[in-house]
N, C-alpha and C positions, 0 to 999 in steps of 0.2 A: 504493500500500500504506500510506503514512504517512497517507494520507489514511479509510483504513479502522480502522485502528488506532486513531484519537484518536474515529472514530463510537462503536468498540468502546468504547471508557476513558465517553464521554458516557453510553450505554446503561447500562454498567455501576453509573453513579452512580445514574440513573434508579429502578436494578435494588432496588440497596441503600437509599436513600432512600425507597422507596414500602415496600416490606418492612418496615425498622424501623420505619415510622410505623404500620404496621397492627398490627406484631407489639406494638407499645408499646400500643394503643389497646385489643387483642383482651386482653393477659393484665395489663393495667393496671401498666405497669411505666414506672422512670422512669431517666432515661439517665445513668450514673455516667463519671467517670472511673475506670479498672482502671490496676493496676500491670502495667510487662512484667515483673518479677524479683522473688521474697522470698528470704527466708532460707532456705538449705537443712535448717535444724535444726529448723524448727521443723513440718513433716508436713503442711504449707498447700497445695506445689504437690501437682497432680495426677499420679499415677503411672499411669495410663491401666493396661494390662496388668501393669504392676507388674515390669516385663523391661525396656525401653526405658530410653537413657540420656538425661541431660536435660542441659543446658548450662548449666554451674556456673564460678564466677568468683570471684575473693576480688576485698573490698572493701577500695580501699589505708586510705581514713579511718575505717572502721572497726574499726582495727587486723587487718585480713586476713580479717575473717570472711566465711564462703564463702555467698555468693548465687545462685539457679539461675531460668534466665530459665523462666516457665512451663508448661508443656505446656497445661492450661486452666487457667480460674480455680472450679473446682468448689468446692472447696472455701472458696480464698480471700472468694465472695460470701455464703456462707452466714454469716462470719466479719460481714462487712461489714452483713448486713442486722439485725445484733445492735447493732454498732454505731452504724448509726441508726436504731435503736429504728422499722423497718417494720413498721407494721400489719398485721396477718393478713388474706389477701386482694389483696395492692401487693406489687408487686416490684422488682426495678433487671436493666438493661441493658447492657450494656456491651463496646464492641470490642476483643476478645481477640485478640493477635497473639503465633504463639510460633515458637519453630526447634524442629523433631523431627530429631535427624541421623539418627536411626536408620529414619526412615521411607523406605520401600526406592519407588524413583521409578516411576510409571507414567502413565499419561493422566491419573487422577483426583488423583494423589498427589505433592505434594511434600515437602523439607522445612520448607516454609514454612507454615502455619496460621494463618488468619485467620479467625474465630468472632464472632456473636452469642451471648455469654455470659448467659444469664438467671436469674435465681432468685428465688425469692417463697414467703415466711410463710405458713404455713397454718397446721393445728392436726391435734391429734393426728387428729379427725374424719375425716380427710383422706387418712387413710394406704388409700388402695383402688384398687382398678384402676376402679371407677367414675372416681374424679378423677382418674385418669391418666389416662384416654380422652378425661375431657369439655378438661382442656388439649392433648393433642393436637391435638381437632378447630380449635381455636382456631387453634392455629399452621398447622396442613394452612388453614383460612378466610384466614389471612395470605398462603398461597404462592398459594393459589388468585387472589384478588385481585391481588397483583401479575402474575401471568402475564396475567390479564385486560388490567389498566389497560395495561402494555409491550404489550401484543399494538394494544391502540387508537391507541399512539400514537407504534408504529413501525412497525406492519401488516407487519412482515416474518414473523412468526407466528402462526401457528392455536395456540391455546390448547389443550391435548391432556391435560392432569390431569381426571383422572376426578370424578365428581361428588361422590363418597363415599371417604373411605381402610378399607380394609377392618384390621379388627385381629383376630392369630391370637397363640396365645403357641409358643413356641421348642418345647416338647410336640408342639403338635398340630401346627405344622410337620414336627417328627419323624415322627409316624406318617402324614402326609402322603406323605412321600416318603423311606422310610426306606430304600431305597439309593443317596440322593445325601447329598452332604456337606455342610456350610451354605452353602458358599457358592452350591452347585449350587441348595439349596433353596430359599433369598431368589432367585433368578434365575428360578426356576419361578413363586414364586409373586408376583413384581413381574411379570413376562410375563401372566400371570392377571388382575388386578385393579389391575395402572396406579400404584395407591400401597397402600403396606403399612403399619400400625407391628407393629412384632414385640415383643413382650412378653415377658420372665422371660429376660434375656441374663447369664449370668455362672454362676450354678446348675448342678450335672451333670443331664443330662437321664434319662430310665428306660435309654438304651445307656449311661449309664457316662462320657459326655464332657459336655462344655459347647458350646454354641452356641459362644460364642466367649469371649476373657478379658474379666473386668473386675476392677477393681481395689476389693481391700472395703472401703474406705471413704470414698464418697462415693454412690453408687445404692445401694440394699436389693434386693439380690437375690435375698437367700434368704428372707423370708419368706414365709409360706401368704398368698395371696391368697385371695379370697373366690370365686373360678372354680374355686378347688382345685391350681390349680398354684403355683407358688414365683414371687416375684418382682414388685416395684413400678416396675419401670422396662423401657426398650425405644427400641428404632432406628425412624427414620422411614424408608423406603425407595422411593424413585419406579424405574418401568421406563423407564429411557432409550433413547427410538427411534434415537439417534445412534450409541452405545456398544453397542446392542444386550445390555444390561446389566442388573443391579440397580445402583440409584443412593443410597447413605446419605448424606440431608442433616444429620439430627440425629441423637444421642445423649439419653438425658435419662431424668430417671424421679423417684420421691420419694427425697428423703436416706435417709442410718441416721440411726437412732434407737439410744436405748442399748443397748439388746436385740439387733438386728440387728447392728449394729459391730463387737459380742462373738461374735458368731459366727461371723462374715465375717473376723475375725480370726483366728479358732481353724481356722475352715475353711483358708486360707490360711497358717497356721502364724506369722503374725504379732502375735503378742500382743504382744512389745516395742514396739511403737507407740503401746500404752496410756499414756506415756509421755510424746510428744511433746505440744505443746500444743493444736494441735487438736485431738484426738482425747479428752485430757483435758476440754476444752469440752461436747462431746457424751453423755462417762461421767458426766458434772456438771450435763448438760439444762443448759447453761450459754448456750447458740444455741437458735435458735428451729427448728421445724418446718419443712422445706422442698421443694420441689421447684424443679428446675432443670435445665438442658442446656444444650450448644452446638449452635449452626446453622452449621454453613459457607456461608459469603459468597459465597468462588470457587467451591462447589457449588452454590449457589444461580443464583448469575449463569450461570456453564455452563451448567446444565441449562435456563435459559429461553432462554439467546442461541443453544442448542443446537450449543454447543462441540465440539470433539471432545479437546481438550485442555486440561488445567487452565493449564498456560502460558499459553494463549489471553486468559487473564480474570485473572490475576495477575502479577507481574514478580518470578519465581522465579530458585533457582540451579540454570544447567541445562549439561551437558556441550558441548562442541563436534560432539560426535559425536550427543547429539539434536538439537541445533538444526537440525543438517545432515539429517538424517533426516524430522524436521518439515516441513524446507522444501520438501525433495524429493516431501512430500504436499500442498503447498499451507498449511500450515500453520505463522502464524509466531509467534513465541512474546513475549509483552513483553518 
């Protein structure tokens, strides 16, 4: 078993090294060093659903002030690529590591998060679901490729991503399959077509709910897009033959903009954030124009080594009572 373990840990490098090199080459990005923790005052880290609690710390030398280790770096890269003055076009990279306590455990989920953080310049031009598709493609050409290259050169896998990733928005998912739930309905339609991006996440749909939360301000979810529905951002979704599942590798989509933030705010009932100093940045077009997302790594790696557990492919914090349960499936956990 020790002996399968460290194959497991080699592939995995394999996994992540050919990935980030694609993904760096596909959407022209260059690889930074990220912070694990900012200031909790200042509206940087990411609030994901905007519910979750995040892990916060005072700082002793800095007379106590309180620091919270990141959920992503959404926000904090768009900060960053102002700061070095990125070219419209070039992006940065960077491995996001964060603790979610609140994230509730399952096969795919722990409280540990490890991300491909990426973001990149563009221009107002920019702001459509044309170039939300066309970087998609980009990074779906990145996973593609490394399933390939692992498949050749551990031939323990047949390569099973589909040729093409099909894109639908959270609408016409709706009227899809409008008596299952979302989660039923990404399942359906990852079953269908192998890879999904789902488009317009965070918006109430025409029943009155939302696909799912998102938090307003970092993705533009509510504006009209040029298809007529709401929304510049969306999830990558593969159908997992292991899990028998839908499978979400990324998040991502184009920033707000000043116009979007303010609404996404009001909608949310968060206008005191106007306030904090990122946010002030974006009321001030003070940051540049962007697009960005995280990739999960241990999702990543999973889904090609065709895991059945995230423990599998990460060295998480796990009960006594799963481990034991795990084992009892053949399944052992880092």
């Amino acid at each position: 078993m020790k002996k399968e373990i460290l194959k497991t840990e080699e592939a995995i490098s394999f996994i992540k090294q050919t990935f980030e090199s694609e993904l760096k080459k596909n959407l022209n990005l260059t690889k930074i060093s990220a912070p694990i923790a900012v200031f909790s005052d200042t509206g940087i880290n990411d609030d994901l659903n905007g519910t979750e609690r995040s892990v916060t710390f005072p700082i002793k030398a800095l007379s106590d002030r309180q620091a919270v280790i990141v959920n992503s770096l959404a926000k904090w890269k768009r900060i960053r690529l102002q700061e070095l003055d990125v070219e419209e076009g070039q992006g940065i990279l960077t491995d996001m590591r964060a603790i979610r306590p609140d994230e509730d455990y399952s096969p795919i989920h722990s409280i540990y998060v490890d991300q491909w953080d990426w973001e990149k310049t563009i221009s107002k031009n920019h702001r459509s679901i044309r170039f939300l598709k066309e970087e998609v493609l980009k990074i779906y050409d990145s996973l593609k490729k490394t399933e390939t290259l692992f498949a050749k050169k551990y031939k323990s896998i047949d390569p099973i991503l589909p040729k093409e990733i099909k894109f639908i928005s959270s609408e016409e998912l709706l009227h899809k399959y409008p008596d299952l739930d979302p989660k039923e309905r990404e399942t359906e339609i990852t079953k269908e077509f192998g890879a999904v991006f789902l488009i317009g996440i965070g918006a109430k749909l025409s029943d009155g709910k939302t696909h799912d939360g998102r938090a307003p301000d970092y993705d533009d979810w509510s504006s009209k897009n040029e298809d007529g529905g709401f929304g510049l951002n969306g999830d990558i979704l593969l159908w997992n033959p292991i899990l028998k599942d839908s499978f979400e590798i990324s998040s991502m989509g184009i920033r707000v903009d000043k116009n979007s933030l303010s609404n996404q705010l009001e909608l949310k009932s968060e206008e005191k954030r106007k306030e904090l100093l990122y946010h002030k940045l974006i009321l001030t077009e003070s940051v540049p124009q962007s697009i960005g997302g995280g990739i999960g790594q241990s999702r990543v790696c999973m889904f090609i080594l065709r895991k059945k557990h995230i423990g599998e492919v990460q060295a998480g914090i796990w009960s006594d009572l799963i481990r034991k349960k795990m084992k009892e499936k053949g399944i052992f956990l880092l």
